[in-house]
C-alpha positions in Angstrom: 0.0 0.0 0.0 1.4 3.6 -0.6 2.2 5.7 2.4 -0.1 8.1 3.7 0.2 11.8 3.4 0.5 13.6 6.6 -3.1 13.9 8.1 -3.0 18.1 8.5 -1.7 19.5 5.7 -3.6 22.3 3.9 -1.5 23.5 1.0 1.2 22.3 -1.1 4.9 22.9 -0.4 6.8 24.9 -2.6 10.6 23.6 -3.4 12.9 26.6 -4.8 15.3 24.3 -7.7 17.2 27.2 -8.7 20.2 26.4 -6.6 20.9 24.0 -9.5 21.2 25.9 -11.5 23.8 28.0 -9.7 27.8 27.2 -10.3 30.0 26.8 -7.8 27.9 26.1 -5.0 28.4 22.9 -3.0 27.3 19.6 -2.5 26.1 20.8 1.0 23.5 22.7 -0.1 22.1 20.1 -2.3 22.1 17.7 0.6 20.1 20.7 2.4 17.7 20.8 -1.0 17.4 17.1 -0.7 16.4 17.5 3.0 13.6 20.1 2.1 12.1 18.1 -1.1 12.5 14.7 1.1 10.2 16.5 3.7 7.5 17.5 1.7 7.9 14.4 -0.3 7.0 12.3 3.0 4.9 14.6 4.8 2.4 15.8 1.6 3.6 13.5 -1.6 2.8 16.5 -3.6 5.2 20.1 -4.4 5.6 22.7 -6.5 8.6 23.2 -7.9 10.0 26.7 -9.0 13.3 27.5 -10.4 13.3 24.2 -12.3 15.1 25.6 -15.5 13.1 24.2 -17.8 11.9 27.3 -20.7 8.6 28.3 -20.7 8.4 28.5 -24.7 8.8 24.6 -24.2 5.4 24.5 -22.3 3.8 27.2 -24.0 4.7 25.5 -27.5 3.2 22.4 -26.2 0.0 24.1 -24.8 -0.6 25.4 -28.2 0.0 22.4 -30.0 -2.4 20.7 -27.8 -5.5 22.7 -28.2 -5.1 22.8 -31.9 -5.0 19.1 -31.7 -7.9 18.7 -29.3 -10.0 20.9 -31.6 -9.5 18.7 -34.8 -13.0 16.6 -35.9 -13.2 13.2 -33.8 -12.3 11.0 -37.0 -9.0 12.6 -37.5 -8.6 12.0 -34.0 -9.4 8.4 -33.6 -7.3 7.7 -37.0 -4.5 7.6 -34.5 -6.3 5.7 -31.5 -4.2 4.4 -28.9 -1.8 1.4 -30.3 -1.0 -1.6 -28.5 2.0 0.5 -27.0 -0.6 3.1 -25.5 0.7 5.8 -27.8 -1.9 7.9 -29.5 -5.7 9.1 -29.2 -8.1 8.3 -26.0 -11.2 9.6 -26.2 -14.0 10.4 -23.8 -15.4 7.9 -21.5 -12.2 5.1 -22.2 -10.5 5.1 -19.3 -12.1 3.6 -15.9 -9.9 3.4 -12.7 -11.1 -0.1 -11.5 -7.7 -0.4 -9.4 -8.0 2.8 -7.7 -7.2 2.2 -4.2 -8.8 5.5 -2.9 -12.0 5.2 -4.1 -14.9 2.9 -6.0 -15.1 4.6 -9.6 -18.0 3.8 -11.6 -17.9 6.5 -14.0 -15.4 6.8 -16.4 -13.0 9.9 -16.7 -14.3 13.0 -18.7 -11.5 13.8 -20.4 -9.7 13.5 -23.9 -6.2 12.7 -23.8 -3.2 12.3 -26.6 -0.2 9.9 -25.6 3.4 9.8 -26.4 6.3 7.6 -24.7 9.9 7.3 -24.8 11.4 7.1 -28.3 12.4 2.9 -28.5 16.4 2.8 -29.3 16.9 2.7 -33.1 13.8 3.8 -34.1 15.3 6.5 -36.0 14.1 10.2 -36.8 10.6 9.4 -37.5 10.4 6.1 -35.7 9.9 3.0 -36.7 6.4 1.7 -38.4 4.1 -0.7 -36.8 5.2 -3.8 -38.8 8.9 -3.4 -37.6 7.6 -3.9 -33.7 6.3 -7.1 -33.3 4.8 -7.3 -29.5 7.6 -8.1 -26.7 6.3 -9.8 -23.6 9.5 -8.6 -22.0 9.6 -4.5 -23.5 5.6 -4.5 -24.4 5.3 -0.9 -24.6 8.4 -0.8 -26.8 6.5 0.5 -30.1 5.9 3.6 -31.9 4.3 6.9 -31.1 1.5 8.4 -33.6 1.3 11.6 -35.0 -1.8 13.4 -36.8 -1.8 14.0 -40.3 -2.0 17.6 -41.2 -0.6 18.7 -37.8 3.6 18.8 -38.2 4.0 20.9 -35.2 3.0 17.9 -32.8 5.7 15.6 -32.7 8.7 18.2 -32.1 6.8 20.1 -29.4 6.5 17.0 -27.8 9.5 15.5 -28.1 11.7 18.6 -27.0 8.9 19.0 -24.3 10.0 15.5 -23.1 14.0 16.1 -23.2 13.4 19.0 -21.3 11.3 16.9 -18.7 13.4 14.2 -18.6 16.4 16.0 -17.6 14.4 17.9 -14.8 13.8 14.1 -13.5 16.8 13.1 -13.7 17.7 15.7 -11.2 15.1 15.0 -9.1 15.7 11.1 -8.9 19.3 12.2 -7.7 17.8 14.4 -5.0 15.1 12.1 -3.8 18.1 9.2 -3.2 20.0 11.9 -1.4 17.0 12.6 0.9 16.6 9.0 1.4 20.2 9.4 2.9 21.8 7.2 0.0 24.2 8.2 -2.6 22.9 10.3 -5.2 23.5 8.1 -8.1 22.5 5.4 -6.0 19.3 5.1 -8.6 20.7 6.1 -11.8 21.3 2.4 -13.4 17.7 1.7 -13.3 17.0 4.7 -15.3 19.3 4.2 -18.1 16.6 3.1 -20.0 13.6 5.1 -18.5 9.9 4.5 -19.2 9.1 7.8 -20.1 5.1 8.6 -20.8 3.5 12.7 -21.5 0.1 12.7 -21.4 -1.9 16.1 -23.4 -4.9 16.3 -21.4 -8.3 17.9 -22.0 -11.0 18.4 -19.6 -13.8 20.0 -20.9 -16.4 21.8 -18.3 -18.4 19.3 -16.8 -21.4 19.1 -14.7 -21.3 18.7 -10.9 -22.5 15.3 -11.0 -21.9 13.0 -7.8 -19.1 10.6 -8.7 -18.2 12.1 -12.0 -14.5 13.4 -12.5 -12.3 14.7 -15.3 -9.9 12.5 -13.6 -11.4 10.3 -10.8 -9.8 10.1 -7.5 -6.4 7.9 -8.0 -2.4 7.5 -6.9 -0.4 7.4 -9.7 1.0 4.4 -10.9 4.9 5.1 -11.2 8.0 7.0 -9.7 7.1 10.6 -10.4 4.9 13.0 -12.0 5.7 16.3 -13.1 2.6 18.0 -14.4 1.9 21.5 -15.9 -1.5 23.0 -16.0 -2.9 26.2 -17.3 -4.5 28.4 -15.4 -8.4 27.0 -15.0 -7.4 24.7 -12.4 -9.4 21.8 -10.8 -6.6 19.8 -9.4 -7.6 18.5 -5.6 -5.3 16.5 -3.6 -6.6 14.5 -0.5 -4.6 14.3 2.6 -5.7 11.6 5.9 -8.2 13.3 7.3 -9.6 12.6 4.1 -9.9 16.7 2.9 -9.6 17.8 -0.7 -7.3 20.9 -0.9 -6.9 22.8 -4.4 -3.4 22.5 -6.1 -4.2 25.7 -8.0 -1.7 26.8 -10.6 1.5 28.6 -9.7 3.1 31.0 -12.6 5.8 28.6 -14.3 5.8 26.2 -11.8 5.2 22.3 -12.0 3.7 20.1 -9.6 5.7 16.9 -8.5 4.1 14.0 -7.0 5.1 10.3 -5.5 3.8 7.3 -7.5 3.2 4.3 -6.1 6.7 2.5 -7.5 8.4 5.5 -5.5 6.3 5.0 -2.1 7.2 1.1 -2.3 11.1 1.4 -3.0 11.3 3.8 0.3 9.7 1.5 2.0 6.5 3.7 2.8 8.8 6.6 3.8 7.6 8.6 0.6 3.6 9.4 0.4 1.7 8.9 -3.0 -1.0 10.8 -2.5 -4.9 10.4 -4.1 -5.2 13.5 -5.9 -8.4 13.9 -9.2 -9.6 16.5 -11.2 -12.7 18.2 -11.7 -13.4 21.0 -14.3 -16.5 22.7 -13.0 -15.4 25.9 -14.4 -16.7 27.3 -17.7 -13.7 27.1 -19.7 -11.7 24.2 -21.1 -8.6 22.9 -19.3 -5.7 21.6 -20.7 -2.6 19.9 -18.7 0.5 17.6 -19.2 1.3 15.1 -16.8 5.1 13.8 -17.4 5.7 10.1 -15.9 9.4 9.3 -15.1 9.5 5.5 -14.8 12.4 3.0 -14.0 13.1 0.4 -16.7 10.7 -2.3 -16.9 12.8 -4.5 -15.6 13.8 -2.9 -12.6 13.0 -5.1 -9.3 11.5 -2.6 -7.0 12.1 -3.6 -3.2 12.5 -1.5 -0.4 15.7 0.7 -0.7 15.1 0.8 3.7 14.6 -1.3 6.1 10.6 -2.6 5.9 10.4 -4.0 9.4 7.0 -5.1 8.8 7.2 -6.5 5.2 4.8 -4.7 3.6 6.6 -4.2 0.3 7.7 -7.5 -1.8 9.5 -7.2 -4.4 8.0 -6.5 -7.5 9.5 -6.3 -11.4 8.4 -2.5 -12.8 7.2 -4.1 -15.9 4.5 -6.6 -15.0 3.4 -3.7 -12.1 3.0 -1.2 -14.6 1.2 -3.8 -17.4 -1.5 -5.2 -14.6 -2.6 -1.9 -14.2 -2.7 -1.0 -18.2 -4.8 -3.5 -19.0 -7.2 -3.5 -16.0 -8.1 0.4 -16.5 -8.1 0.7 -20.6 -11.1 -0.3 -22.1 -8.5 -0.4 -25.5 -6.4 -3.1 -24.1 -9.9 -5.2 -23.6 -10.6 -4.6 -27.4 -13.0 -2.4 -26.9 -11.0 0.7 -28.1 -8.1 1.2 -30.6 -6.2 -1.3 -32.1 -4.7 -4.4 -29.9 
């Protein structure tokens, strides 16, 4: 089970990452960085982060390409429906959190959403075709990404979106093993070959219906998000007492978050946190959730002691695939291509 948040908190923490950026300061004051993100890690699971380095004409490419894309008729849309890699086109009503541990969802999520991942080794500029990826029950997600016809500004704001973001991780990974009081490439090797996942997001307005959620409540699945949103909001994150406090949007500032995979290899230390989404505003809302996943066949056990023996060991892969094909009405045949 992921750890709990702390039962009081009302906001979310923000974490200054400019001293990164800085040259010539020490490795003292990242261990004192570490110590600050490793508190609000454990204590909320949730934090903004500020000073992160990463341009804002990235994001604000993306954002544009994203609405144009979202605006495009339905049938161009679903001519590049999620693949068997879960790359492409979700629509509407196709996703349904049956393994949520935070709640009973019965509705599915009211949301659109486009999907991209990691770029498979040797797939060259354009990536490889369909027919040169047969199905790997080792690497299944290994595959290529779809891009709209008509649309050429897609795939590069997407792409040097993700670099960006995956360099921020990278970053972060270090800092989280530091604040876990290990070295701070102690990590690294299971992140040689990241799974890497951006998710464009669009929540329309929707009605304030009981049980009905742009994104319904849930702890992400993974290591760590990294999510930008505009400026509607609708982002709620749920802390023990079992409270819903707004992570409204902070000028050029992302919001990290604990997945599952992180809580278990810290042995509970680290808090994934429920969080969901509801829209009930009168504009659309766009954001862009960045997962930074281990390789799939990283063996996730407790990187502490786990007196109580809570967390097994588990292979990322197989994790990460259970919960794919439980929640995707795609991977059931009902949607896309399988």
């Amino acid at each position: 089970m992921p750890a709990p948040p702390s039962p009081d908190f009302n906001s979310i923490p923000v974490i200054d990452l400019e001293i990164l950026r800085r040259k010539g300061d020490g490795q003292a004051d990242h261990a004192d960085l570490a110590r600050g993100l490793h508190a609000a890690l454990k204590d909320v699971g949730f934090a903004y982060l500020v000073g992160h380095g990463v341009p804002t004409s990235l994001r604000d490419a993306l954002l544009h390409q994203a609405r144009a894309f979202f605006a495009r008729p339905m049938a161009e849309k679903q001519a590049i429906a999620i693949n068997r890699w879960h790359r492409g086109y979700m629509a509407p009503n196709s996703s349904l959190i049956v393994t949520s541990s935070v709640a009973t969802v019965e509705k599915p999520n009211q949301s659109e959403s486009f999907m991209a991942l990691h770029r498979v080794p040797d797939g060259g500029p354009a990536e490889a075709t369909a027919a040169s990826h047969p199905v790997s029950n080792s690497r299944p997600l290994d595959g290529p990404n779809q891009w709209p016809a008509g649309q050429p500004g897609l795939e590069p704001a997407v792409m040097n979106y993700m670099a960006a973001m995956e360099g921020l991780a990278r970053q972060l990974v270090q800092l989280i093993a530091l604040g876990l009081g290990l070295p701070a490439d102690h990590l690294a090797t299971h992140f040689d070959r990241p799974t890497v996942f951006l998710r464009l997001l669009h929540y329309p307005p929707q009605r304030p219906e009981t049980g009905l959620f742009g994104s319904a409540p849930h702890t992400d699945y993974g290591f760590l998000t990294l999510l930008a949103q505009d400026e509607v909001g609708g982002l709620e994150v749920r802390n023990k007492a079992g409270r819903w406090i707004p992570a409204p949007p902070l000028a050029d500032a992302f919001v990290l978050n604990v997945g599952d995979i992180l809580s278990r290899w810290s042995g509970g230390r680290l808090a994934s946190t429920p969080h969901r989404v509801r829209n009930l505003s009168i504009q659309d809302r766009y954001s862009f959730p960045f997962f930074f996943d281990p390789d799939v066949d990283t063996v996730v056990s407790p990187l502490l002691a786990d007196p109580g023996g809570a967390f097994t060991p588990v292979r990322y892969g197989d994790y990460l695939m259970e919960r794919l094909d439980k929640n995707y009405a795609y991977r059931k045949g009902k949607n896309g291509s399988q």
